[in-house]
Backbone as CSV, one residue per row, in Angstrom:
resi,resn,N_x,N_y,N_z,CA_x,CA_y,CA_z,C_x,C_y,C_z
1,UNK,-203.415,11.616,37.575,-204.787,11.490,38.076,-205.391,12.876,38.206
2,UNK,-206.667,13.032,37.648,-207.525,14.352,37.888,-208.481,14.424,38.253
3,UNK,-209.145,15.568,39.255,-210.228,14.984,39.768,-210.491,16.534,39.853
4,UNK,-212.165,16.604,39.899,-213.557,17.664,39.211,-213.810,18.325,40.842
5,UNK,-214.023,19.579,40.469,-214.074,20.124,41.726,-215.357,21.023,41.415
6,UNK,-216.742,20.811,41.624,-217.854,20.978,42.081,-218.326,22.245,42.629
7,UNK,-218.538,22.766,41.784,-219.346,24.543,42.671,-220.534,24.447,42.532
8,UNK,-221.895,23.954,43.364,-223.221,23.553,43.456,-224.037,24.437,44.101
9,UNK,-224.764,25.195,43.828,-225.649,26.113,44.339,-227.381,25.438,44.222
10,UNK,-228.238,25.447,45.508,-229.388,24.903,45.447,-230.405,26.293,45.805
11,UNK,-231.145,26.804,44.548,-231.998,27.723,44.849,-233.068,27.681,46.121
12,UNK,-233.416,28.417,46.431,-234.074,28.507,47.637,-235.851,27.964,47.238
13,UNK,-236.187,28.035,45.857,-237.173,27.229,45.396,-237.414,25.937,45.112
14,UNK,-236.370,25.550,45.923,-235.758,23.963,45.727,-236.715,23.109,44.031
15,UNK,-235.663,23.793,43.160,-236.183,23.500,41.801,-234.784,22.157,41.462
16,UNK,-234.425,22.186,42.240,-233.086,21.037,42.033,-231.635,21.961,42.544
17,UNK,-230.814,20.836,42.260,-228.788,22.097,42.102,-228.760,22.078,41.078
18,UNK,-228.181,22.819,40.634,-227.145,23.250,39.821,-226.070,23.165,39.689
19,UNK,-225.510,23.395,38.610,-224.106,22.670,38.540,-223.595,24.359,37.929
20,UNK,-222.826,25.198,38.921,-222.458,26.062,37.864,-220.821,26.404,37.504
21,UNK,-219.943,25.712,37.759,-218.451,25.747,37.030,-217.623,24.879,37.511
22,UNK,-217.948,23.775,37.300,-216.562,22.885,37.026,-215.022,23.083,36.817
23,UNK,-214.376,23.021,38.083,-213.246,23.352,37.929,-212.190,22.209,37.570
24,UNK,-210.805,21.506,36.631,-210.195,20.824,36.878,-209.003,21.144,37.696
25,UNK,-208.868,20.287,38.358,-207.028,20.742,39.253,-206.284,19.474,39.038
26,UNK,-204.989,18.973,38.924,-204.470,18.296,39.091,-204.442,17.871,40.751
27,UNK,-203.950,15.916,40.771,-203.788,16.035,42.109,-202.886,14.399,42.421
28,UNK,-202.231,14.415,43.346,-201.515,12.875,43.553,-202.340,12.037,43.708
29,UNK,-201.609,11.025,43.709,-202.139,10.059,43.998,-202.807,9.506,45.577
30,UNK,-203.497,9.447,46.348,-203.882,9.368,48.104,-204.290,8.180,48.205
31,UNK,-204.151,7.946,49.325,-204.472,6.990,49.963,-206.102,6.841,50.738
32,UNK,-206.681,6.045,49.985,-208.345,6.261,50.575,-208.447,5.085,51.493
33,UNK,-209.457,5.773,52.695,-209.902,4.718,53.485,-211.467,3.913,53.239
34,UNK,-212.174,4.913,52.619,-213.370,4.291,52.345,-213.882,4.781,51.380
35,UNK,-215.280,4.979,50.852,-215.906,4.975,49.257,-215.612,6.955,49.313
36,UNK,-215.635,7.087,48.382,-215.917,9.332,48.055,-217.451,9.117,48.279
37,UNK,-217.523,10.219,48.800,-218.922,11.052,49.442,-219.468,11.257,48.012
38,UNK,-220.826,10.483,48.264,-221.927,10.988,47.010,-222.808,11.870,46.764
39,UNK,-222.289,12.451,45.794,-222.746,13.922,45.676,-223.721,14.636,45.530
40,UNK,-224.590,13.493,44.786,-225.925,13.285,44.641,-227.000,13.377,45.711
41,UNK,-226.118,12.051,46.536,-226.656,12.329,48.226,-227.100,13.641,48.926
42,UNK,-225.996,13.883,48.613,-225.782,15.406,49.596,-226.615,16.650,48.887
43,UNK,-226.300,16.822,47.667,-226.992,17.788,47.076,-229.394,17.475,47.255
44,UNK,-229.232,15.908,47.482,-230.770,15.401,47.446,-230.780,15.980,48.818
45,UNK,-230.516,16.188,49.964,-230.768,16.466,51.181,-230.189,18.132,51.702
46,UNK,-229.793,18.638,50.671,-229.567,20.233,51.127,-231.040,21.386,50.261
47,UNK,-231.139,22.246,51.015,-230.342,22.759,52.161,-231.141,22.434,53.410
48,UNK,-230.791,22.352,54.542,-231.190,21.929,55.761,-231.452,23.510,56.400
49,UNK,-232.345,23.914,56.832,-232.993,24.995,56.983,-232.207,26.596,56.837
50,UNK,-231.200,27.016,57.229,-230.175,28.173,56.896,-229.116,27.473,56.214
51,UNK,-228.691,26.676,56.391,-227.783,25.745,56.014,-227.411,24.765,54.476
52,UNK,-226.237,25.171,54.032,-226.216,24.571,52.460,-227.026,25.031,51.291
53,UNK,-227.586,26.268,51.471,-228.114,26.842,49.888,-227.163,27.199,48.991
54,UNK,-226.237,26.831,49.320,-224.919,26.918,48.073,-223.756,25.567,48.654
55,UNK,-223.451,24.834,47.995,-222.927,24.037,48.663,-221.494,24.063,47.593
56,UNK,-220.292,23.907,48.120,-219.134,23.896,47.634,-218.432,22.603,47.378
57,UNK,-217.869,21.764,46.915,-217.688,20.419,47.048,-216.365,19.977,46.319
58,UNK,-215.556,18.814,47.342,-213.958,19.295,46.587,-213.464,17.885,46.956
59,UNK,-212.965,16.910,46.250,-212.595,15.768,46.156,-211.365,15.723,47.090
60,UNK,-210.600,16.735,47.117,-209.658,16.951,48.157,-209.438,18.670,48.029
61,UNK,-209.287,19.107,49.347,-209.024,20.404,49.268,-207.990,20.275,50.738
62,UNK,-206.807,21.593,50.736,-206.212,21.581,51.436,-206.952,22.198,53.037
63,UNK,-207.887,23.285,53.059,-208.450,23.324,54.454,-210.170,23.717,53.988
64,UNK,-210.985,23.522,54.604,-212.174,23.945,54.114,-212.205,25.418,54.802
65,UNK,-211.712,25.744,56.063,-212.282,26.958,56.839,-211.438,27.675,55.781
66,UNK,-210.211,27.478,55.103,-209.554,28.663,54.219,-210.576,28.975,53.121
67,UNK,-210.820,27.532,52.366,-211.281,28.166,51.227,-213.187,28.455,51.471
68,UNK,-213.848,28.415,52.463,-214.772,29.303,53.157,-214.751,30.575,53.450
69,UNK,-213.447,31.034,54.164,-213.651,32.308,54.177,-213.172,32.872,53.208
70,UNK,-212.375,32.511,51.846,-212.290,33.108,50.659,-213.621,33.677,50.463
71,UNK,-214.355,32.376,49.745,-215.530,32.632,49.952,-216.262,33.875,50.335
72,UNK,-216.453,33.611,51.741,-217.303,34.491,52.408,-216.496,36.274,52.460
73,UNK,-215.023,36.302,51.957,-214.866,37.744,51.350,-215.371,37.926,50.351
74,UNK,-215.193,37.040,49.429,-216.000,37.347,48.091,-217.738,37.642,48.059
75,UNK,-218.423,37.500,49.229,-219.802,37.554,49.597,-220.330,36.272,49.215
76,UNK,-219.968,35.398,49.687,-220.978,34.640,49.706,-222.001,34.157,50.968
77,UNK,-223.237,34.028,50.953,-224.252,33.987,51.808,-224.094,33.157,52.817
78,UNK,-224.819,33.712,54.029,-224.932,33.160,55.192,-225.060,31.715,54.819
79,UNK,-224.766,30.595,55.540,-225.189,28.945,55.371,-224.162,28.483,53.947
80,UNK,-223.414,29.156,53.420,-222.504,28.552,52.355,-221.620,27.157,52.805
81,UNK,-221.837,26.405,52.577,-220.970,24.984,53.134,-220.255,24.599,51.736
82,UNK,-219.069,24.139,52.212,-217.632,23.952,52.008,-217.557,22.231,52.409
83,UNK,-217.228,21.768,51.332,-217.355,20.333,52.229,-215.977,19.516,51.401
84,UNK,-215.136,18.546,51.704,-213.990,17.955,50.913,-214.060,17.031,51.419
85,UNK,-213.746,15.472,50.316,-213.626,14.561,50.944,-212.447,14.130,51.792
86,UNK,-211.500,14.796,51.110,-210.113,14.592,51.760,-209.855,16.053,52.080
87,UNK,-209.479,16.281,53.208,-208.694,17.418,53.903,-206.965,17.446,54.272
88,UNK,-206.252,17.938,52.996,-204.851,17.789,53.825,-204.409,18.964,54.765
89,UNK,-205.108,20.095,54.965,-204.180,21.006,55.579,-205.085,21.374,56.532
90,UNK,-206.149,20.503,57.197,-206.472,21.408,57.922,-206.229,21.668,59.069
91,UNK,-206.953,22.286,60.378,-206.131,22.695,61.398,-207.230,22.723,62.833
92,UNK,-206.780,22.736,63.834,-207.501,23.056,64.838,-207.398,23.897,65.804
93,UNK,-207.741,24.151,66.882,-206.918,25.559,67.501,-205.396,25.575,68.178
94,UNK,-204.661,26.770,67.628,-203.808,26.983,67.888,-202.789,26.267,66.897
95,UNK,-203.216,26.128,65.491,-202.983,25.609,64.575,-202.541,24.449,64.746
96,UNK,-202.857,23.375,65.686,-202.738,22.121,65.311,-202.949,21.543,64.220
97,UNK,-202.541,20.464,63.832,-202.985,19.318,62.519,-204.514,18.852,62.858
98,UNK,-205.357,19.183,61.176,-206.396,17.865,61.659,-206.496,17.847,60.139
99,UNK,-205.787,16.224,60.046,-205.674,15.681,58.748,-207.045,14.620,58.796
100,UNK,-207.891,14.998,57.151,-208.781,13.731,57.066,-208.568,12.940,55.827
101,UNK,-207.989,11.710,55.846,-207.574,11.050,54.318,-209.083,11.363,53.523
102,UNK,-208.553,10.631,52.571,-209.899,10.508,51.437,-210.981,9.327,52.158
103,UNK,-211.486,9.454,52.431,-212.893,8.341,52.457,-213.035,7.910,53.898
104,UNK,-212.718,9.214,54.402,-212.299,8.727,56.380,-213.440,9.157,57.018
105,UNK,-213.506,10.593,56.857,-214.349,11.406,57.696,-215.221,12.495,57.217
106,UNK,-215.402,13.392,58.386,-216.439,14.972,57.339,-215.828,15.968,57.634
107,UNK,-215.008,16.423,57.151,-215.063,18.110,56.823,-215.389,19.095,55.891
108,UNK,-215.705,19.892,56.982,-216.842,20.889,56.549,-216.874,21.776,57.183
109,UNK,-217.336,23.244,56.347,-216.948,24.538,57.198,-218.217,25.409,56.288
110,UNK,-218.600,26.198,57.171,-220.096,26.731,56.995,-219.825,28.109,57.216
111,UNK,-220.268,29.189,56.119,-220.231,30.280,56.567,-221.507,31.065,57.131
112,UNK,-221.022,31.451,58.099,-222.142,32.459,59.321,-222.147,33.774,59.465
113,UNK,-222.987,34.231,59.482,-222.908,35.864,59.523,-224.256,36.384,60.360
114,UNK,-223.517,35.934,62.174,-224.228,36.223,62.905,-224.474,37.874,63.554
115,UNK,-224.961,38.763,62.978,-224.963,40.291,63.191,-225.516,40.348,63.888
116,UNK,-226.966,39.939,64.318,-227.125,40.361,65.745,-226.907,39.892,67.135
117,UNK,-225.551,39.422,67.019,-225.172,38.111,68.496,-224.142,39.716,69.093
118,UNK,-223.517,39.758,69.683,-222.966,40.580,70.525,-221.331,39.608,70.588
119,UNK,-220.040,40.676,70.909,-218.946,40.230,70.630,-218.596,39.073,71.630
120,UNK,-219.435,39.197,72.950,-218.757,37.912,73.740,-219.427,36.641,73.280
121,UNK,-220.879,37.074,72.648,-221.653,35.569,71.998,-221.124,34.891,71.501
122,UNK,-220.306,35.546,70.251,-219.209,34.949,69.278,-218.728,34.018,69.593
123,UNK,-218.309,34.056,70.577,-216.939,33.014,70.951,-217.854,31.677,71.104
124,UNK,-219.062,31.810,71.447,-220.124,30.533,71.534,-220.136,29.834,70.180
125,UNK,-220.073,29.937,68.855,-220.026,29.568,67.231,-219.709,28.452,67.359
126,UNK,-218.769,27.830,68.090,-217.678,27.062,68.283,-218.618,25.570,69.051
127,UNK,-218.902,26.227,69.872,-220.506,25.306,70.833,-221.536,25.018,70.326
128,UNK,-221.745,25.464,68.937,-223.057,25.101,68.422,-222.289,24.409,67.067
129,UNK,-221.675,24.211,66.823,-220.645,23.012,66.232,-220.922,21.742,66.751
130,UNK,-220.325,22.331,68.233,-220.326,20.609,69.069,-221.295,20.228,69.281
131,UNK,-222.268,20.892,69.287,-223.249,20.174,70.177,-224.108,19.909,68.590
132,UNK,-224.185,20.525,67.660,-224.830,19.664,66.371,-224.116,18.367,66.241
133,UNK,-222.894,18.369,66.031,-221.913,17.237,65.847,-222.475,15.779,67.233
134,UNK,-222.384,16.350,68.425,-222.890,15.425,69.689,-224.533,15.365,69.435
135,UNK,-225.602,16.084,68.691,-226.679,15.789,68.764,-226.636,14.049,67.417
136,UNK,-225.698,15.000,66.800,-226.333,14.045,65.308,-225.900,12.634,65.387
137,UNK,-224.355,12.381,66.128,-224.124,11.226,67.031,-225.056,10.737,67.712
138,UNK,-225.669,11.224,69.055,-226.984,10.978,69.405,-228.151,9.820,69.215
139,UNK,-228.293,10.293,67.792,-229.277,9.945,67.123,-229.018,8.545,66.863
140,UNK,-227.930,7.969,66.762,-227.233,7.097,65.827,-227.092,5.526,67.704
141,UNK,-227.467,6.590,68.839,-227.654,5.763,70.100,-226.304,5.645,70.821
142,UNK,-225.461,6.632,70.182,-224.073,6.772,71.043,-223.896,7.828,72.045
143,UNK,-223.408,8.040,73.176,-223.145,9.033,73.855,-222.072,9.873,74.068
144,UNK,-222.012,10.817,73.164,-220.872,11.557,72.816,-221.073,12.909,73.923
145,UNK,-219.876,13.794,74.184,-219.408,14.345,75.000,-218.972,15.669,74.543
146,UNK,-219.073,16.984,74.765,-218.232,18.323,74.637,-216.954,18.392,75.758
147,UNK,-215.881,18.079,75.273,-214.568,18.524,75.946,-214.262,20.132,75.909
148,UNK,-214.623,20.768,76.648,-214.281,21.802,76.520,-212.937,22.607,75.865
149,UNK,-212.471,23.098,74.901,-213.886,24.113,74.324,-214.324,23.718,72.914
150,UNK,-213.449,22.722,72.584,-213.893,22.488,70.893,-214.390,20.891,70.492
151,UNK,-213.838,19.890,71.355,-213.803,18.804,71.219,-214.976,18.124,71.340
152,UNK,-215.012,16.756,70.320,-216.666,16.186,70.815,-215.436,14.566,71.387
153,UNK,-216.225,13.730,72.298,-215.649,12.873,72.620,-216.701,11.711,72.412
154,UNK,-216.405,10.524,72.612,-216.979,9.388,72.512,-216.110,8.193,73.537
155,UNK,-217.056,7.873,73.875,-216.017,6.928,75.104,-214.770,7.122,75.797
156,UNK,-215.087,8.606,75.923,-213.299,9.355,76.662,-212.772,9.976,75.252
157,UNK,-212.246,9.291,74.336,-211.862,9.107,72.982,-212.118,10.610,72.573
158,UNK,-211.279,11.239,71.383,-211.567,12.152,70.554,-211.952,11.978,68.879
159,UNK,-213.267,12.155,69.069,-213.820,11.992,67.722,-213.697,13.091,66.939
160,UNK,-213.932,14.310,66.950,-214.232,15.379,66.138,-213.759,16.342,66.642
161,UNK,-213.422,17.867,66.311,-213.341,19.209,66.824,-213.702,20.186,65.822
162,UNK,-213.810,21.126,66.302,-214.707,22.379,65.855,-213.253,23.328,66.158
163,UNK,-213.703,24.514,64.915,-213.002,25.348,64.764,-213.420,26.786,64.200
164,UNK,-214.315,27.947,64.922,-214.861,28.587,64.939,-213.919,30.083,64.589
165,UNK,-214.014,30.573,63.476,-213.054,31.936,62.936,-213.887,33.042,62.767
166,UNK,-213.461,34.046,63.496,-214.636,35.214,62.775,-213.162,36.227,62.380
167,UNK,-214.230,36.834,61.287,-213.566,38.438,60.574,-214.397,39.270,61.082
168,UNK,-213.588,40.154,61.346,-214.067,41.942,61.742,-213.848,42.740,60.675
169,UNK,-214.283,44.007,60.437,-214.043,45.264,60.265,-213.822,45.898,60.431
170,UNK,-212.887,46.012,61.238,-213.371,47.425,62.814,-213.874,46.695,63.794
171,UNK,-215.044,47.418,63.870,-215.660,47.020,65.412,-217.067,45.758,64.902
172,UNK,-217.265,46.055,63.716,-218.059,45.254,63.188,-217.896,43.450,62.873
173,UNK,-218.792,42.632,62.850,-218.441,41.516,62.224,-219.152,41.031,60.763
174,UNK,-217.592,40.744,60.233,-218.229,40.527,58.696,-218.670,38.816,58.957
175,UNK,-217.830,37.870,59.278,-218.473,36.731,59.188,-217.854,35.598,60.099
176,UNK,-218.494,34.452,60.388,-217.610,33.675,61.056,-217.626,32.312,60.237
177,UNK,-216.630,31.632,60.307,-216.652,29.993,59.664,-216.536,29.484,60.533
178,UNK,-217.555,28.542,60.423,-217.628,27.526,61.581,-216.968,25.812,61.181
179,UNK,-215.841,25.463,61.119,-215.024,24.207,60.754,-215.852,23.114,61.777
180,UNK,-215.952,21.916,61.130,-216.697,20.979,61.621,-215.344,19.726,61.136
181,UNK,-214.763,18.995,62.118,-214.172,17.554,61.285,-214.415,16.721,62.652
182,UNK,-214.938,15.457,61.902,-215.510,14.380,62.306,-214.715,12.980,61.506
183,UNK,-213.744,11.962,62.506,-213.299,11.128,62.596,-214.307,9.744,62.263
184,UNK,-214.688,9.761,61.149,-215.902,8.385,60.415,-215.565,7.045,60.670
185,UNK,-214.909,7.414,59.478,-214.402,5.446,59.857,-213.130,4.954,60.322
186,UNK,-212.297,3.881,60.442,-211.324,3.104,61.609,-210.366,3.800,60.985
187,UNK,-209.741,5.212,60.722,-208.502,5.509,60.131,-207.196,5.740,61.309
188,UNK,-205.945,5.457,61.071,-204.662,5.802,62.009,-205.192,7.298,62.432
189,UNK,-204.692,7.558,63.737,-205.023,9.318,63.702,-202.969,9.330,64.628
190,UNK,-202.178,9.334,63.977,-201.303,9.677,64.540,-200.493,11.319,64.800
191,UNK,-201.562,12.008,64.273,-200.966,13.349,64.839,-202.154,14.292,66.032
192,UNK,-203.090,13.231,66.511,-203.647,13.453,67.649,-203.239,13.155,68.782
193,UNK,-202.890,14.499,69.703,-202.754,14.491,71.337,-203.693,13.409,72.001
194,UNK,-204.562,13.976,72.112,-205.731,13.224,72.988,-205.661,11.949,72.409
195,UNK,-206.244,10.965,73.202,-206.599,9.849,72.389,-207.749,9.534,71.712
196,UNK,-207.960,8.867,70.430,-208.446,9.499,69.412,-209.498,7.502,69.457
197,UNK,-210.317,8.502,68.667,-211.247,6.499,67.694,-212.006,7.429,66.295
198,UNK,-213.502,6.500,66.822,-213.631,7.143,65.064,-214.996,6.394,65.264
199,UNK,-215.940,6.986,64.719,-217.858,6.661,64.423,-217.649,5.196,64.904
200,UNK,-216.905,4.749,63.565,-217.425,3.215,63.179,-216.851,2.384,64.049
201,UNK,-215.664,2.658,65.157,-215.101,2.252,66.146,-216.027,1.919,67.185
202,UNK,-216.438,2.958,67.504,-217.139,3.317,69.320,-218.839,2.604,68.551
203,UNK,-219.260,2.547,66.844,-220.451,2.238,66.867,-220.660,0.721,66.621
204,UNK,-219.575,0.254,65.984,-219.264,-1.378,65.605,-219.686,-1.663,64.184
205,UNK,-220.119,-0.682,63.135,-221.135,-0.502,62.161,-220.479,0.583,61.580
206,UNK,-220.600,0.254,59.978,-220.460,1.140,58.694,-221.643,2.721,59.237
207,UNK,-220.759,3.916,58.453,-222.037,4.642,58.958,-221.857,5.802,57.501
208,UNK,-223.128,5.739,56.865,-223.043,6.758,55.486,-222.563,8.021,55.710
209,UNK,-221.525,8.377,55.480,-220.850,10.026,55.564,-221.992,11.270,55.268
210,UNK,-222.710,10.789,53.990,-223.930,11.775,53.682,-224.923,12.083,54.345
211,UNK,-225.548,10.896,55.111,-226.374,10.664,56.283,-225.921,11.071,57.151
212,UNK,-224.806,11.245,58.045,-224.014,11.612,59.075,-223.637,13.331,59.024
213,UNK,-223.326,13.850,57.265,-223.316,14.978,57.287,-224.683,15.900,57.269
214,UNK,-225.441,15.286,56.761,-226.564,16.004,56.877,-227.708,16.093,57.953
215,UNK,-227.064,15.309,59.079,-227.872,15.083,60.143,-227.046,15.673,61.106
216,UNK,-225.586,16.078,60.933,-225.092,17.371,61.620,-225.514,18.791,61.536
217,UNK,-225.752,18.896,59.889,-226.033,20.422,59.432,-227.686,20.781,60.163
218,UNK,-228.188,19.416,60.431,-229.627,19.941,60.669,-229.589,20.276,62.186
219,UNK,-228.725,19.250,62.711,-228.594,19.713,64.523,-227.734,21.037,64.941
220,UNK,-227.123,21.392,63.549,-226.295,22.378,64.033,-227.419,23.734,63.703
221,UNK,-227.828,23.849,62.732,-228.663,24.708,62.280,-230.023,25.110,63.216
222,UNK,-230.070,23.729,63.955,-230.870,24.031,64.987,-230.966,24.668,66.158
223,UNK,-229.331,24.701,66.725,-228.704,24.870,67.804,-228.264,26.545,67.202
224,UNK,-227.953,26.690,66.309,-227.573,28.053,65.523,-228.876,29.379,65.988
225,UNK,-230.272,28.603,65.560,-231.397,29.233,65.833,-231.315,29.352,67.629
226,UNK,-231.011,28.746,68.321,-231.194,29.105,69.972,-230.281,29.693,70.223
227,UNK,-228.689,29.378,69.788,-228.165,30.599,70.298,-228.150,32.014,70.014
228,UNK,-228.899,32.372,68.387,-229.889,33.448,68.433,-230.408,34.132,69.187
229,UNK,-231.396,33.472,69.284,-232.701,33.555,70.320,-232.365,33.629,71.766
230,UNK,-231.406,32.845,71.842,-230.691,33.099,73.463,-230.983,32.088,74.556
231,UNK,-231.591,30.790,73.077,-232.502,29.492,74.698,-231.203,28.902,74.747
232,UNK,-229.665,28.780,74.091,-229.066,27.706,74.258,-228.634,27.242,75.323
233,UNK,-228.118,28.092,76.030,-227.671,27.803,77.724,-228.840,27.844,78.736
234,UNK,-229.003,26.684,79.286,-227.894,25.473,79.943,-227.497,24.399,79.471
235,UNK,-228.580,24.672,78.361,-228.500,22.985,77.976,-227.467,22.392,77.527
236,UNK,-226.117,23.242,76.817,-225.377,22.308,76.275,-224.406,22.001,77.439
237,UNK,-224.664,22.147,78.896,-224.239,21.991,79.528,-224.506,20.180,80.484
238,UNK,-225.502,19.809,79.760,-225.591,18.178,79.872,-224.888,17.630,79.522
239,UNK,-223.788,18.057,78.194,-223.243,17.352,77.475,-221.209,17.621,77.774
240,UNK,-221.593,17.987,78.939,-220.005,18.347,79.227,-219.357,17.780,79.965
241,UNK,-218.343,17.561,79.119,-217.537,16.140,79.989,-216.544,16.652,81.466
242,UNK,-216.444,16.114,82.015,-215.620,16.121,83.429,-216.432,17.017,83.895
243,UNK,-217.281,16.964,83.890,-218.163,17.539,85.133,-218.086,17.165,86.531
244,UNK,-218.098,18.089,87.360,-218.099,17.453,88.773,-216.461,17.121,89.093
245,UNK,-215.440,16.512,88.004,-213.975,16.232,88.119,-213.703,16.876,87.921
246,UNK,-211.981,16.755,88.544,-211.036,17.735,88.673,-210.104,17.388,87.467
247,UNK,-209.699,18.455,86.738,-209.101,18.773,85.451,-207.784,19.742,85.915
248,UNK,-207.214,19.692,84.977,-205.892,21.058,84.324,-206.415,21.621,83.485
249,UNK,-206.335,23.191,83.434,-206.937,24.288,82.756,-205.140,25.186,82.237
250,UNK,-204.692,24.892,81.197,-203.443,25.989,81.213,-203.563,26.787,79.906
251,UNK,-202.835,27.501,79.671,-202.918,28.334,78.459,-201.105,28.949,78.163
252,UNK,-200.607,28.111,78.215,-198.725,27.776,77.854,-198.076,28.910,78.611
253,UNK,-198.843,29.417,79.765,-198.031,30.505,80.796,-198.728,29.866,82.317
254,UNK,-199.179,28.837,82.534,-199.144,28.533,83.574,-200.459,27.100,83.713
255,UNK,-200.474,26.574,84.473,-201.510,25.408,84.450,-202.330,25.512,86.152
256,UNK,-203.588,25.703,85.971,-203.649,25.776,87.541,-205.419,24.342,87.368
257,UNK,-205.749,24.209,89.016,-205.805,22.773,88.790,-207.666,23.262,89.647
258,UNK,-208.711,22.775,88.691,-210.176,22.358,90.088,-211.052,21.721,89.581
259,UNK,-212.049,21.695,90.032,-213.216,20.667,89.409,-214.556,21.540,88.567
260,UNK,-214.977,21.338,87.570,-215.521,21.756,86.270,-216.955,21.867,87.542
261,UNK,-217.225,23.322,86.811,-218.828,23.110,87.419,-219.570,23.497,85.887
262,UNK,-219.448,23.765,85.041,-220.253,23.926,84.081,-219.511,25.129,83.054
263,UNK,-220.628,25.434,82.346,-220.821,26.673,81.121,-221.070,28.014,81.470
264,UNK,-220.234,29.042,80.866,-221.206,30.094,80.386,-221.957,30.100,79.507
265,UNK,-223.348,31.804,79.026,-223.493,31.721,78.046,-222.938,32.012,77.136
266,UNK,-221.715,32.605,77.201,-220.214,33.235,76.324,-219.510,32.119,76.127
267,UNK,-219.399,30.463,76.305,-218.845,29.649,76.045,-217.588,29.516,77.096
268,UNK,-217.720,30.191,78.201,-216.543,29.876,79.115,-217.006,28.901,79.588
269,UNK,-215.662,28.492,80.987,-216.124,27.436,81.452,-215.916,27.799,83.133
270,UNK,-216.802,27.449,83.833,-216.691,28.113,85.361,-215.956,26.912,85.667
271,UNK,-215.220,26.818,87.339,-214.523,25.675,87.594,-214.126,26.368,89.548
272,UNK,-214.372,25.717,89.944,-214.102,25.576,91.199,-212.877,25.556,91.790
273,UNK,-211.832,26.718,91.893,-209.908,26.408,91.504,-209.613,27.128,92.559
274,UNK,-208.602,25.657,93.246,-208.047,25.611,94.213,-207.096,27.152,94.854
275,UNK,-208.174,27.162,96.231,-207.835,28.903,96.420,-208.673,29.581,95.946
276,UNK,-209.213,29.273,95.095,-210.673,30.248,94.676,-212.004,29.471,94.769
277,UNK,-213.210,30.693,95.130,-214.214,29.762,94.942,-214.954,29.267,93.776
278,UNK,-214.643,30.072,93.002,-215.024,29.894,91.463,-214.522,31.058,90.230
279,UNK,-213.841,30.312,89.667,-213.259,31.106,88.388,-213.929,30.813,86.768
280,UNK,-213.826,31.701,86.306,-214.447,31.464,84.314,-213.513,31.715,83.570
281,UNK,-213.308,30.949,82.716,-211.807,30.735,82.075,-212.634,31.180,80.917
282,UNK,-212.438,32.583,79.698,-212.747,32.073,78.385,-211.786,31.176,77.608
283,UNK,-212.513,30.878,76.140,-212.131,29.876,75.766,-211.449,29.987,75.160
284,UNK,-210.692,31.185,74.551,-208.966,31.699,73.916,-208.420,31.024,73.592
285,UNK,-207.527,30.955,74.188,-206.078,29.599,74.343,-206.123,28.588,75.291
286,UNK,-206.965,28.429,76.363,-206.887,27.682,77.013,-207.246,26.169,76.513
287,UNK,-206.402,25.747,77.238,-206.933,24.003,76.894,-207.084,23.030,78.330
288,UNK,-208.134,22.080,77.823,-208.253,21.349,79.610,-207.886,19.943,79.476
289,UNK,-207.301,19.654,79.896,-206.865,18.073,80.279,-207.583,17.165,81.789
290,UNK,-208.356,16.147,81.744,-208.639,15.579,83.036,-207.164,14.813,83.562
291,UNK,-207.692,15.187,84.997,-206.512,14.600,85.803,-206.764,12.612,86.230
């Protein structure tokens, strides 16, 4: 079995895509859960304002954030999206698994090259993921959730996570990839911790992957422009789960225990911990579990 691997660039005169090198690769045989992402689709609805003027496209690829930041050494432009229908290798923080069969879900990884954000902003990349991902849900009349620091949730449930990489130079930043995977339709998720569902689960209803991806890139692209600008905080702080509850905050050298009061604008998370009156955890290694 062989399958066409897609290098699509959409001029900024939106005169149509282009098709400019067709690659073949060999590949096994997989196991699909639902139809391949139409390409047509996607290419008719890019680019979404910074977002997708070159779009990359891969019937299966092993991680998108890898072969993004290839990419983005080789120079390719701010908003470059990376998109596969099937993801076998990809990963989440602290190199967890986040496997997406063929015809399941969206991954996708966007390259950013935010130069004038400042080094603690950075770590925010990651938040304007989620909260495109929780807007574009939204829309669709579901109420999805930011688990601090990467996770989007849906009825408690883990739908999606974000995976935010930057390269330096030195002291400089060359670029960041911003990994987006989103849990679509009813697939097994057996190498997820948390407990896991999926769009079409929590929505009861088929939901178009193309429609779903391109109504992320536009909420994310939107949210991209404020944390710019600097309006994003407080707001993505509506969308944060265990608020007000008491959680576990550890980082694999110790676990200490209080109740979530909100956001930074650096993407930490303040918390009310027992013995203290208020502590800010950045978002590193730590991971939070509700109690």
């Amino acid at each position: 079995m062989r399958s066409i691997e897609w290098v699509v660039e959409i001029p900024p005169a939106r005169l149509g895509p282009r098709i400019v090198s067709p690659e073949w690769h060999a590949s096994g045989s997989r196991i699909r859960i639902g139809r391949v992402l139409r390409l047509e689709e996607l290419k008719a609805g890019l680019p979404v304002g910074k977002l997708g003027l070159e779009l990359h496209f891969y019937p299966s690829l092993g991680s998108t954030n890898d072969r993004a930041a290839e990419l983005a050494r080789a120079g390719a432009p701010e908003g470059t999206l990376v998109v596969a229908d099937e993801q076998t290798a990809g990963r989440g923080r602290s190199g967890r698994r986040w496997h997406s069969p063929a015809g399941s879900g969206l991954a996708l990884s966007l390259v950013l090259r935010p130069t004038t954000l400042g080094s603690r902003e950075i770590a925010a990349i990651g938040l304007i993921g989620a909260m495109g991902s929780i807007e574009a849900l939204a829309e669709y009349g579901m109420q999805p959730e930011l688990k601090w620091p990467n996770d989007v949730l849906l009825n408690g449930a883990k739908v999606g996570g974000i995976l935010a990489e930057a390269s330096w130079t030195g002291s400089e930043l060359d670029h960041v990839i911003l990994g987006i995977g989103l849990n679509v339709s009813a697939a097994p998720f057996p190498e997820v911790e948390f407990p896991a569902t999926s769009v079409e689960q929590s929505l009861g209803r088929p939901v178009p992957r193309e429609a779903l991806l391109l109504r992320v890139l536009a909420a994310t692209d939107r949210w991209y422009a404020r944390l710019i600008d600097g309006t994003a905080h407080p707001e993505w702080e509506t969308r944060l789960a265990y608020r007000g509850k008491r959680v576990a905050i550890s980082n694999g050298k110790g676990e200490r225990v209080g109740v979530v009061l909100g956001l930074t604008p650096q993407a930490g998370i303040r918390m009310a911990v027992e013995g203290d009156e208020q502590v800010v955890f950045e978002s590193g290694a730590y991971r939070l579990r509700p109690l």
